[in-house]
N, C-alpha and C positions, 0 to 999 in steps of 0.2 A: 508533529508540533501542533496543527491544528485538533488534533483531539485533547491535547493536551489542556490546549486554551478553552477548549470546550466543556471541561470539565470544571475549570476553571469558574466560567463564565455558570455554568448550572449550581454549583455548589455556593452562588453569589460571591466568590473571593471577587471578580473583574466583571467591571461593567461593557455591554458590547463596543460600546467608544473605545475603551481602555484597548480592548484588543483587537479591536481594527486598527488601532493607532502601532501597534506593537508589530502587531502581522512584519511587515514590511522591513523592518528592521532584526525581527525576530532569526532571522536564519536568510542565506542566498537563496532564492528562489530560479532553477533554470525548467521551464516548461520544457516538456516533449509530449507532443500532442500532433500528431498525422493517423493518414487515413493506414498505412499500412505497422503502424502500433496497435489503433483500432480494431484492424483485421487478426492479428498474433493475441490481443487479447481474447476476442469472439474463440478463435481456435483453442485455448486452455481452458474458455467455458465447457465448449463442446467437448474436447477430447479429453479433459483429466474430471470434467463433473467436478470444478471448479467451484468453493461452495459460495462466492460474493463475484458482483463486476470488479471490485474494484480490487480482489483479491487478482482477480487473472491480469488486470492494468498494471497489477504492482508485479508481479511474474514474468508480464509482459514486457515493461521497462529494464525489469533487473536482466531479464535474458540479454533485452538491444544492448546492455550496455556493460556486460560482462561480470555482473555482479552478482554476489552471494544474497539471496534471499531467508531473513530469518524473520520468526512467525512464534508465534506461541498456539497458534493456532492447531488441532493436531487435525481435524478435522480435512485443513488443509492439506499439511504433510503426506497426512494418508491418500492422500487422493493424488498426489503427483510426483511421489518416492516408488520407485529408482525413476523411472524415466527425467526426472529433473534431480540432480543430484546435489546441484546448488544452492538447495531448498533446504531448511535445516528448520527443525522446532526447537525455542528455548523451554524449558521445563518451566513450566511455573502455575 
């Protein structure tokens, strides 16, 4: 969603007021953020050559929390297919 508004915001459609104002009502926001999330992400840096932090955070999350990870990303894929099987790319 924030990339979304981000784009949003670059292409001059919203002003940053506009969507600081929106943020908050935009979607539920529930934080997960510890130090042993921190640590499981540093690990699918190291061990899959991970290609972003924030690609392994989101790997990281979807593993704690039993969820399917999809990516358009193939760069990703490639790097953590089979050992993470929950990992899927959309074609696009």
């Amino acid at each position: 969603m924030t990339s979304a508004f981000h784009r949003h915001h670059r292409s001059g459609e919203r002003s940053i007021e506009a969507i600081l104002s929106a943020l908050p009502d935009a979607f539920p926001v529930e934080r997960h953020s510890d130090r042993e999330l921190q640590r499981r992400a540093f690990r699918f840096t190291a061990g899959f050559s991970v290609p972003t932090a924030s690609d392994a955070h989101h790997l990281s999350l979807a593993d704690r929390l039993g969820a399917d990870r999809w990516t358009t990303d193939r760069k990703l894929t490639d790097a953590v297919r089979p050992a993470l099987p929950w990992v899927y790319r959309v074609a696009g």
